[in-house]
N, C-alpha and C positions, 0 to 999 in steps of 0.2 A: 417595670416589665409588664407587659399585658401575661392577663390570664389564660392559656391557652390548655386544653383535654390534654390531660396523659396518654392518651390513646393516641390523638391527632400526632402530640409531639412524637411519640415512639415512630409512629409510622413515620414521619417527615425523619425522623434518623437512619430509619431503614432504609429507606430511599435518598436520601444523601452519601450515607456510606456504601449501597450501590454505584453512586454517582461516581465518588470516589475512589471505589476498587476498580472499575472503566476507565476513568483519567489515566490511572496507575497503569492501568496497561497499556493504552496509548502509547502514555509517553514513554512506557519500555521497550515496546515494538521500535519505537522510532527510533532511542538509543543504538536498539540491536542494527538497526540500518544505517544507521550513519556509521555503525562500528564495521560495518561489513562493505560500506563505500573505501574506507580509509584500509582496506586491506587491495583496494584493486588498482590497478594500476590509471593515473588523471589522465593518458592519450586516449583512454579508449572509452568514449563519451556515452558508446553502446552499449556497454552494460551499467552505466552510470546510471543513464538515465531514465529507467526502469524504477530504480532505488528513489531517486530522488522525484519520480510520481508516485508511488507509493507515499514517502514521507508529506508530500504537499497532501496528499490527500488524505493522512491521520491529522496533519495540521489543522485539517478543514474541521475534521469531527471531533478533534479534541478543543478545537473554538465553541463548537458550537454545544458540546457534552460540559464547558468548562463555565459558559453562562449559568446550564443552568444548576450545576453545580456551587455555583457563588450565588447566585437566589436561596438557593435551600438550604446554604450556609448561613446567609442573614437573617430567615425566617427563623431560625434557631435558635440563632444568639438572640432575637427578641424577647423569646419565652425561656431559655437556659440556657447557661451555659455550655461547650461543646463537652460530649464524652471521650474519656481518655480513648479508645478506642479507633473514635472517628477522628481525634487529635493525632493522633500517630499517622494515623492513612492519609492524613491531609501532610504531615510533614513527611514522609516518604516519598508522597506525592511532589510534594515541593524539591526534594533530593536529587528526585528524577529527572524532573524539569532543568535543574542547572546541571545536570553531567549531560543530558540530550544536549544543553544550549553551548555545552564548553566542545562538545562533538563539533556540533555547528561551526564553531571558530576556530578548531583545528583544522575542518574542513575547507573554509574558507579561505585562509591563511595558508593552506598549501595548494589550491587551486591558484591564488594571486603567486605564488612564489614560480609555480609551474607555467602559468602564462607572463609572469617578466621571463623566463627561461624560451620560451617560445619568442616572445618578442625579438629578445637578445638574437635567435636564428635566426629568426626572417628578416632580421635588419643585416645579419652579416651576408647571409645570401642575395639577399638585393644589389650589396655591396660589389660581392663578388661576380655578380652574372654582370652587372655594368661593368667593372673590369674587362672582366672575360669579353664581352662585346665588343669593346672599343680594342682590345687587344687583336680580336679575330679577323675584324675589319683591316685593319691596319697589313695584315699577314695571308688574307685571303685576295686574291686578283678578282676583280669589279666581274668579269662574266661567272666564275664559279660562285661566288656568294649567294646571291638568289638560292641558288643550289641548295647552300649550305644550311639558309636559313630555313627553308621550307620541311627540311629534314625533321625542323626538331619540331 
């Protein structure tokens, strides 16, 4: 292990385990938003999608907060071992991370469930307005049809 100042090392903890109570909140913001997508209703894309710019853009900052968070985690482990302290906030950190990412695939997973449900409509409706057509045609006399069609 290189030799590195007590001083230097304190303060690279202190600013790592900043690093880490920032992650930490991050990714709990983001939890709290994916938990609060999955209480609204998947028609209504309007208030979704509010939620889900928000979330891309903690995604952005917890990218870029999470670099340099694993630099100053490595610079550490060079000269020490990690402190029980900043060990916990990293595995809480880590906690968080996999309840935001099981949000995510709840959320996913009922988004795909909601668009085969959508699909399934707009195939029977397709279905049924071709019916309906050829049915109308058949039942409407050639000068009122124009009529009939331009109505809808």
């Amino acid at each position: 292990m290189k030799q590195v100042s007590p001083q230097l090392t304190a303060k690279k903890r202190e600013e790592v385990q900043s690093l880490a109570k920032s992650s930490l909140s991050l990714y709990e913001e983001m939890e709290h938003l994916y938990r609060k997508i999955a209480t609204l209703p998947l028609e209504d894309s309007a208030q979704i999608a509010p939620f889900m710019q928000d979330i891309e853009s903690l995604q952005h900052q917890a990218a870029e907060l999470d670099k340099q968070l694993i630099a100053g985690i490595e610079e550490i482990e060079r000269s020490a071992p990690l402190s029980a302290p900043l060990s916990s906030l990293l595995s809480a950190r880590n906690e968080r991370i996999k309840r935001a990412l099981q949000c995510n695939r709840e959320l996913v997973e009922n988004a795909g469930r909601h668009k085969a449900v959508l699909q399934n409509e707009l195939a029977a409706m397709n279905k049924n307005r071709q019916a309906i057509s050829g049915y109308r045609a058949a039942q409407i006399p050639a000068e009122q049809r124009q009529a009939v069609q331009g109505a809808y």
